[in-house]
Each structure stands twice: as structure tokens, then as C-alpha cells.
C-alpha distance (Angstrom), angle and dihedral (degrees) to the residues before:
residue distance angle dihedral
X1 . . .
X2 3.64 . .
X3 3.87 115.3 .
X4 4.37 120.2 -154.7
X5 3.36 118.7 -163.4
X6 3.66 119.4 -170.1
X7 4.37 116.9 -145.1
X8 4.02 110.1 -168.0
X9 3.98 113.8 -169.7
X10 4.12 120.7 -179.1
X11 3.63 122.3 -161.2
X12 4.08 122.7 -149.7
X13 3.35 116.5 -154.1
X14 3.62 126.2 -116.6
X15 3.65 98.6 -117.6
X16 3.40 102.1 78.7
X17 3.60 120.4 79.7
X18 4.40 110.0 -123.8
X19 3.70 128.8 -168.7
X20 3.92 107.7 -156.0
X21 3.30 137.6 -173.9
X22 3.81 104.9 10.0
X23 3.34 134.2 178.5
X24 3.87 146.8 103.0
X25 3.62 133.5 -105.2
X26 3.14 137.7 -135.7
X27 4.15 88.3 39.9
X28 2.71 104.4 -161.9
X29 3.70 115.3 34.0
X30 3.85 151.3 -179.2
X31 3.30 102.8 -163.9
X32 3.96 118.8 -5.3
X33 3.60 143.4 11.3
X34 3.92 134.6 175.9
X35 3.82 126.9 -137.1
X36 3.66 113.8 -130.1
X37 3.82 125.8 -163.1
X38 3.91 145.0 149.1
X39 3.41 119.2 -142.0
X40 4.50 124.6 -174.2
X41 4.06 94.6 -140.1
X42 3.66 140.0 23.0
X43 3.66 114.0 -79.7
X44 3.86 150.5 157.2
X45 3.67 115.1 -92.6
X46 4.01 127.5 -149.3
X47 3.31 117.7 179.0
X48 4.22 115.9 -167.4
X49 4.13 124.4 -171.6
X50 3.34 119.5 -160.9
X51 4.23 144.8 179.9
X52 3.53 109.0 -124.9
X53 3.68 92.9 -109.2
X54 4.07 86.4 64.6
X55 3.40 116.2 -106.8
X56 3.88 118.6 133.7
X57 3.28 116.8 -108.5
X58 3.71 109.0 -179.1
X59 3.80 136.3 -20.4
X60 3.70 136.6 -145.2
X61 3.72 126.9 -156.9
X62 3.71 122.5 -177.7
X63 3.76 123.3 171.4
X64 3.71 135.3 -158.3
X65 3.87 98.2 25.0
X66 3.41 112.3 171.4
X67 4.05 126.1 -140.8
X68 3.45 112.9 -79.9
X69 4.08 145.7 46.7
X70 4.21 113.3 -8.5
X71 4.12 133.3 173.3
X72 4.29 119.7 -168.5
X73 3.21 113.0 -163.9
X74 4.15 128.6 -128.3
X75 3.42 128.7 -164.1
X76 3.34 97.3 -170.1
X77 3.69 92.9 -113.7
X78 3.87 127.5 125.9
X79 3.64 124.7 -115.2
X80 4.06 90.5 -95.2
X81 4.18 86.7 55.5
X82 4.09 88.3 -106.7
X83 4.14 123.9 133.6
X84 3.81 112.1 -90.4
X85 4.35 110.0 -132.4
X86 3.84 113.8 -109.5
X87 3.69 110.1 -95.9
X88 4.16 137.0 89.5
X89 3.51 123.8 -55.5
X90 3.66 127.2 178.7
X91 3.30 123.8 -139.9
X92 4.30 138.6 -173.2
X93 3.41 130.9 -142.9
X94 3.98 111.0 -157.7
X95 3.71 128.4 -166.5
X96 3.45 127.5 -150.5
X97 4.14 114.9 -162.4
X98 3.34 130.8 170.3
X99 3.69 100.7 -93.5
X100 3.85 103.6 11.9
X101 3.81 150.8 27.4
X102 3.53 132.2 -139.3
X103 4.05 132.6 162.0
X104 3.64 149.8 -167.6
X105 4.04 132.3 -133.8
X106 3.58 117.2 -158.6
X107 4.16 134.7 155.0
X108 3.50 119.5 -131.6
X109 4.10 122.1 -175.9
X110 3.65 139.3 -131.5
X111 3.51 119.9 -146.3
């Protein structure tokens, strides 16, 4: 008895910018929570909180990231320095490469 087994592999090209692996931990949280992602090329990163009902909470920018593993850092605050209410807020983390964008929407809670 002969057995076959059959091994596909895909490539991506390099071109295209990728965020990988993203999320944020501790979710849910009281009083801080950091943003982890991967990205495959140095890029600009914005990251954007919102409530559910829209409105922008706070914003992130970080320039010059190069490719590989990153955490931001939240303390929960808004962009004034006040507490944020418990509840779900969504936030996106945007990547600016050289020749191409590409972003990530997740939720995060407050407890």
C-alpha cells in the first residue's frame, strides 16, 4: 500500500505592504492594553480608537517602523488625558509603506 501525500506552499511577494498578527492584550482591560502587530517592510503607523457610535477617541502616529514585531502602548486614557467609560471600542491600525497601504479593524473592551 503506497501512501501520497500532497504539500502546497504559496509565496507573497514582497511588494505589498502586510500587517500580521494583530491584536491587543490584555482584552479586556481596566486600565491599559498594548497593540501588537507584525508588519513585512518599514512603514508609518496610525493607530485610531473609537466608541462604537464613531467618534475618535485617540490616535497614534508612529513613524519610521521598521519590518518586523511592534507593541504601542494605551493607557486607556482619551486624547484630553480623561478616563474612557467601560464598554467596546474599535479601533484601526493603519500602515503607511512606501508603495502601499493596508489596515486592520479590531474591538478591544474596557472594563
Amino acid at each position: 500500500m503506497q501512501i501520497t501525500q500532497t504539500i502546497k506552499l504559496f509565496t507573497q511577494t514582497q511588494n505589498n505592504l502586510r500587517l500580521n498578527n494583530v491584536y491587543n492584550f490584555p482584552n479586556p482591560f481596566s486600565n491599559f492594553t498594548q497593540f501588537a502587530f507584525e508588519i513585512n517592510q518599514n512603514a508609518t503607523i496610525k493607530i485610531d480608537i473609537y466608541t462604537i457610535g464613531g467618534r475618535k477617541i485617540i490616535s497614534f502616529n508612529k513613524n519610521n517602523i521598521s519590518a518586523g514585531y511592534h507593541t504601542i502602548n494605551w493607557n486607556g486614557l482619551d486624547a484630553f488625558g480623561g478616563k474612557i467609560a467601560n464598554g467596546i471600542y474599535i479601533y484601526r491600525i493603519k500602515a503607511n509603506g512606501e508603495s502601499s497601504t493596508t489596515s486592520h479593524i479590531g474591538r478591544c473592551a474596557k472594563y
